[in-house]
C-alpha positions in Angstrom: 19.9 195.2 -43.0 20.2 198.3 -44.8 23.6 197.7 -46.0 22.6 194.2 -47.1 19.5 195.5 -49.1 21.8 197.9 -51.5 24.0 194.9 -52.0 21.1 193.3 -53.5 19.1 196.7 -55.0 18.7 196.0 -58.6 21.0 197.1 -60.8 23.9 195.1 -58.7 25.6 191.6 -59.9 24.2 189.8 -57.1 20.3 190.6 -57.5 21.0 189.7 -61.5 22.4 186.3 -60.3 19.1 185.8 -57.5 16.8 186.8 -60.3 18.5 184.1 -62.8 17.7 181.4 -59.8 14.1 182.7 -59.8 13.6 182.9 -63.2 14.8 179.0 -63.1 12.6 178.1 -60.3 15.3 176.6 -58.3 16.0 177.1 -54.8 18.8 178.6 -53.0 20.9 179.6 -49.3 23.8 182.5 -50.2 25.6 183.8 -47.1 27.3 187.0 -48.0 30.9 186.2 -46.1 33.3 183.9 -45.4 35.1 184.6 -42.3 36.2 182.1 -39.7 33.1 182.0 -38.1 31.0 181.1 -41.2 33.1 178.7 -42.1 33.3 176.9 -38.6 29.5 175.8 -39.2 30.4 174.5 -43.3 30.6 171.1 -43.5 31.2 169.2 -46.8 30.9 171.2 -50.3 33.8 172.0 -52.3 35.9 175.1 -52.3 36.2 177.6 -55.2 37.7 181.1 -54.7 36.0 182.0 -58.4 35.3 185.3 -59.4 31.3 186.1 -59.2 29.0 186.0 -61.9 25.5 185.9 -61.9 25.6 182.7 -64.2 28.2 181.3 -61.9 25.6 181.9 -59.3 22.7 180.5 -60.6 24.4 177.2 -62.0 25.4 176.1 -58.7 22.4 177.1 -57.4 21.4 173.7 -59.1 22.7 171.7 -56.3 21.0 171.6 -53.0 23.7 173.0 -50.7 24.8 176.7 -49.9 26.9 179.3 -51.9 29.3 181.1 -49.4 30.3 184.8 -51.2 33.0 186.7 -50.1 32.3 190.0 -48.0 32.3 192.0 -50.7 30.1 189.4 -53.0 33.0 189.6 -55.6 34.0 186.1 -55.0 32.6 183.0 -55.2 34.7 181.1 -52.2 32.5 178.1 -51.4 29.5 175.4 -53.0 27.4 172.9 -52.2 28.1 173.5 -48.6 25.7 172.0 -45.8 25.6 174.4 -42.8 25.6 173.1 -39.5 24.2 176.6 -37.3 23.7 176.0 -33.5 20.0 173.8 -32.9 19.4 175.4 -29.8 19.1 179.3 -31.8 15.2 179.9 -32.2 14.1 180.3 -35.3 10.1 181.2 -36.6 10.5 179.8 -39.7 9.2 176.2 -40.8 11.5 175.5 -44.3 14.5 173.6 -43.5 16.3 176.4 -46.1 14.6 179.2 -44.5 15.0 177.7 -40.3 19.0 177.2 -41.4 19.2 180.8 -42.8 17.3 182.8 -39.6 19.7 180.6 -37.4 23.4 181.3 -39.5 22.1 185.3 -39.5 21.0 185.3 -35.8 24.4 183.4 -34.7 26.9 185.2 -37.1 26.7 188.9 -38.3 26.8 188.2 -41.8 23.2 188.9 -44.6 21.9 185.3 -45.3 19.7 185.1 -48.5 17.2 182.5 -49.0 15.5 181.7 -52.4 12.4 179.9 -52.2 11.5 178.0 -55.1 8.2 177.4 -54.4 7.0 180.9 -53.3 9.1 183.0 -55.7 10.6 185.0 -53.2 14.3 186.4 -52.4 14.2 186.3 -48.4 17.4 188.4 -46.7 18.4 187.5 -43.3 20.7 190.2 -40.8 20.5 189.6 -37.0 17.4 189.2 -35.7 15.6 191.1 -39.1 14.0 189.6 -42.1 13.2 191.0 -45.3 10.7 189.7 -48.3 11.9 191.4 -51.0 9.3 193.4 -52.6 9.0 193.7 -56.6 10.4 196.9 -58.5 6.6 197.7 -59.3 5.4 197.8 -56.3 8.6 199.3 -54.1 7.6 202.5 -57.0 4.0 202.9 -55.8 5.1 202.9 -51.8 7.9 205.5 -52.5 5.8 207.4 -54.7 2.8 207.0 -52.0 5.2 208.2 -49.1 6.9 210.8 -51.2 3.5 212.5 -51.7 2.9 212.6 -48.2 6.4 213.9 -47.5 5.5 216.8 -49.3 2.3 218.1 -47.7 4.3 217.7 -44.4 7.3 219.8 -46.0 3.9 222.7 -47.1 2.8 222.3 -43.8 6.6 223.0 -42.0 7.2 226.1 -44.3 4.0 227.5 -43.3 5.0 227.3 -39.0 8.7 228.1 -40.1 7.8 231.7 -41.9 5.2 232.1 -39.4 8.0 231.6 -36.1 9.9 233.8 -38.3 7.5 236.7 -38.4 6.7 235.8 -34.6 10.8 236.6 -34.0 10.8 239.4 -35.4 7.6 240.7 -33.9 8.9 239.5 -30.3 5.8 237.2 -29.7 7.5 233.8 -29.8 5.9 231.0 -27.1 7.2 227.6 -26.6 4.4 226.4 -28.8 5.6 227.9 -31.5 8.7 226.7 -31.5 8.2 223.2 -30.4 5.2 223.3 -33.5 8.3 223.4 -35.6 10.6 221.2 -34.4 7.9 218.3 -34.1 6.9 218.9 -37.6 10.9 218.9 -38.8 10.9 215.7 -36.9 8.0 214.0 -38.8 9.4 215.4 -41.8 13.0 213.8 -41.4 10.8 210.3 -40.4 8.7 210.4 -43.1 12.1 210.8 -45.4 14.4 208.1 -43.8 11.4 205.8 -45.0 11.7 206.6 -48.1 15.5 206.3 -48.4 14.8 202.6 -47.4 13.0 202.4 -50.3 15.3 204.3 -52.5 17.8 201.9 -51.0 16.0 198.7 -52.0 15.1 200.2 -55.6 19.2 200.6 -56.6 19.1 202.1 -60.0 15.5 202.5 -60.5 15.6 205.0 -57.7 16.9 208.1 -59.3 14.0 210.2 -59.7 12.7 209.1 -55.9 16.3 210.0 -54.8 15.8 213.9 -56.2 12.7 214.6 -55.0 13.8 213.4 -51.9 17.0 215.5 -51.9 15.0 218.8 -53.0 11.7 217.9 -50.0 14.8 217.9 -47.4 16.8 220.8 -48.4 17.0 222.9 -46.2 15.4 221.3 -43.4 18.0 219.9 -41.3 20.2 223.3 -41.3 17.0 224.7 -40.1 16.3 222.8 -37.6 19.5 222.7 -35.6 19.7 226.6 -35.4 16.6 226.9 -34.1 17.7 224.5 -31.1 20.6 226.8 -31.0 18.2 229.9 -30.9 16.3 228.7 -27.7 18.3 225.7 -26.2 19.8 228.0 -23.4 23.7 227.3 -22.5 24.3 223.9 -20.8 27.4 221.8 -20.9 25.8 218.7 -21.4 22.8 219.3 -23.0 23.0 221.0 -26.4 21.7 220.8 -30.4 23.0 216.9 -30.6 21.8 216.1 -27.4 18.2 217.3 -27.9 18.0 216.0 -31.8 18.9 212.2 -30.6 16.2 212.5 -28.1 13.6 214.0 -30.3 14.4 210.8 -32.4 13.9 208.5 -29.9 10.7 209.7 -29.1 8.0 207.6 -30.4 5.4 209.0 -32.6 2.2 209.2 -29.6 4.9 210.9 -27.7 5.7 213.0 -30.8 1.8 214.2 -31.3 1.7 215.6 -27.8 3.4 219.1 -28.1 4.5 219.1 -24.3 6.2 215.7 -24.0 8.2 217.3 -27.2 9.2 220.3 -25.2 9.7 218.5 -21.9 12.2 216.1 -24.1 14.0 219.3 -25.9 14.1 220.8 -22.6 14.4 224.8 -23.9 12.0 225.3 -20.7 12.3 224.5 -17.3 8.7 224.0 -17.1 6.2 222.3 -19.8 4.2 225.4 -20.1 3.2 226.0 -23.6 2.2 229.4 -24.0 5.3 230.8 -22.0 7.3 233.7 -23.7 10.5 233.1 -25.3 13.2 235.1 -27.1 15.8 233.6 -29.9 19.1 234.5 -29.9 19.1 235.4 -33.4 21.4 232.9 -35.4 18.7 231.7 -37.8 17.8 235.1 -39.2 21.3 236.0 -39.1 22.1 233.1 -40.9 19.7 233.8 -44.0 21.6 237.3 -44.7 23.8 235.9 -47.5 27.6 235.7 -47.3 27.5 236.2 -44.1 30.1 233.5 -42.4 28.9 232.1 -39.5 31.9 233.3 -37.5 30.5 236.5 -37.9 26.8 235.5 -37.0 28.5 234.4 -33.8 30.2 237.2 -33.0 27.3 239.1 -33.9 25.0 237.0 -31.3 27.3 237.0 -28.1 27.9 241.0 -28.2 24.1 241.4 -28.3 22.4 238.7 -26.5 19.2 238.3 -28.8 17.6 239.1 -31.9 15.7 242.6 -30.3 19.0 243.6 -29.5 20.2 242.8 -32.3 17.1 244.4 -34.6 17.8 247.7 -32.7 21.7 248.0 -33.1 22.8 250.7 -35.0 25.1 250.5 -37.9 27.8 252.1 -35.6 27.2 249.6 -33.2 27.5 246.9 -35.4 30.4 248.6 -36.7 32.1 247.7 -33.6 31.7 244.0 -33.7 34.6 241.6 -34.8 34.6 240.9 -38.6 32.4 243.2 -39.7 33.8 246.3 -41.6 31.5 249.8 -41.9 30.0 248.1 -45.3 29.3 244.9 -43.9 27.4 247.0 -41.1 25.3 248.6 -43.8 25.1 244.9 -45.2 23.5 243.4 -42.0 21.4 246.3 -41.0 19.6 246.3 -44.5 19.8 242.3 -44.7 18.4 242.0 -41.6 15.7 244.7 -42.0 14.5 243.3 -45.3 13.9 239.6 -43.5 11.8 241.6 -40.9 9.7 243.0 -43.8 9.1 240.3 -45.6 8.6 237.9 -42.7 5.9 240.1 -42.0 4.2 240.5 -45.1 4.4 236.8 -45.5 2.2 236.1 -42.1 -0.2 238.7 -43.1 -0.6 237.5 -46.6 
């Protein structure tokens, strides 16, 4: 569905050439390909094989049959074409246009459009989905409306981020901590996927959604993952990718209650929430900059965990692959200068 939205986000030939049929208040049934199994269920019509214009489009939208487009929509290969869909498919719908389109998209993967002259609205069929299309105006205020709430739940991460951060440093992590931020990351990444739809559906009108969007998420999925790699202790078949897809299958009552997030992430044996835990240091690590991640790794498996790692000596970091006596000196100040001001921002 998604993929047959942005062929038909404005801004692209084919919405120019639905909006001319609107704008007409005419009718029309476009199926977006014209494989072997769309055209096993054409019957009459004429064949083209034109190049695709919107005119083109909305002329032969004059007659009452469909308009089969090529895959791509570049083509115009049929016209005037009665479909023929299996009668036994079940279909919700009570138009003969709009019944014949929910059948062709449920029996063939192909996006079926429907225009409905007599409610002025673009319909798009895929599978089992439908979709009204929604006007310009009105996609704007929902983006806008979910963009603002996108951005008090990005405040409200950074605040439970710095504050695990100072809670690292201070060795006073518990699973509740950690979970807190990993659920709100989660609501966060929800929260923006719906507003790519929208961005989606808005083609060129979506710029300035699209860069607030991109700034809200920086950061945030780079964050999340090393923090599963932090406390997600070593397992062969249950790691970062694992525990992300089944924090996104969870369904959001399940994602409001903190230990059916941590029994599904699985960084304790147990569901306790207030149990102690210890990160291994690669997200701290991985805010000193220029330092490659080789190195953080390295860095990690000679120590074991951030204390360790806090308390190591210049010499001893000396000694760890990739790291020459001024990159020592590099980490030891980088790392001491996150501690201080990891600090200073959960006391202020």
């Amino acid at each position: 569905m998604i993929e047959a939205l942005s062929s038909i986000a404005p801004g692209q030939p084919l919405r120019e050439g639905l909006d001319r049929i609107l704008q007409a208040n005419m009718g029309g049934l476009i199926i977006v390909g014209d494989g072997p199994e769309v055209l096993s269920i054409c019957s009459g019509g004429f064949l083209l094989d034109s190049e695709f214009s919107p005119q083109r489009l909305s002329e032969l939208a004059k007659m009452d049959g469909a308009i089969i487009l090529a895959n791509d929509a570049s083509r115009i290969a049929r016209a005037n074409v009665h479909l023929v869909p299996n009668p036994s498919v079940a279909t919700a719908e009570t138009g003969t246009r709009h019944r014949t389109a929910e059948r062709v998209a449920r029996s063939i993967d192909v996006p079926v459009i429907t225009v409905s002259e007599d409610r002025s609205v673009i319909t798009v069929y895929r599978g089992d989905q439908q979709r009204p299309l929604v006007p310009v105006e009105r996609l704007l205020a929902r983006a806008n409306q979910a963009l603002e709430t996108l951005e008090g739940y990005r405040d409200r991460l950074d605040v439970v981020t710095n504050a695990l951060s100072a809670l690292e440093v201070e060795d006073m992590v518990t699973v509740r901590d950690v979970v807190t931020v990993l659920q709100r990351a989660e609501m966060v990444r929800r929260i923006a996927e719906e507003v790519d739809g929208y961005s989606i559906e808005l083609g060129t009108d979506s710029r300035l959604v699209r860069l607030q969007l991109e700034e809200m998420l920086a950061g945030v999925e780079e964050e999340r993952r090393l923090i599963l790699r932090d406390y997600l202790p070593a397992s062969p078949t249950w790691g970062v990718h694992e525990a992300l897809g089944a924090l996104s299958q969870l369904s959001t009552e399940r994602l409001l209650n903190l230990a059916k997030v941590a029994d599904v992430l699985r960084i304790v044996s147990s569901s306790d929430l207030e149990g102690a835990l210890r990160p291994f240091g690669y997200r701290l690590l991985s805010k000193i900059p220029r330092l490659p991640d080789q190195v953080v790794t390295n860095i990690v498996q000679r120590y074991g965990g951030l204390q360790q790692i806090l308390r190591a000596s210049v010499d001893d970091l000396d000694k760890v692959d990739g790291i020459s006596v001024a990159g020592a000196h590099f980490v030891k100040e980088g790392l001491a200068r996150l501690a201080e001001t990891s600090i200073l921002d959960r006391l202020g």
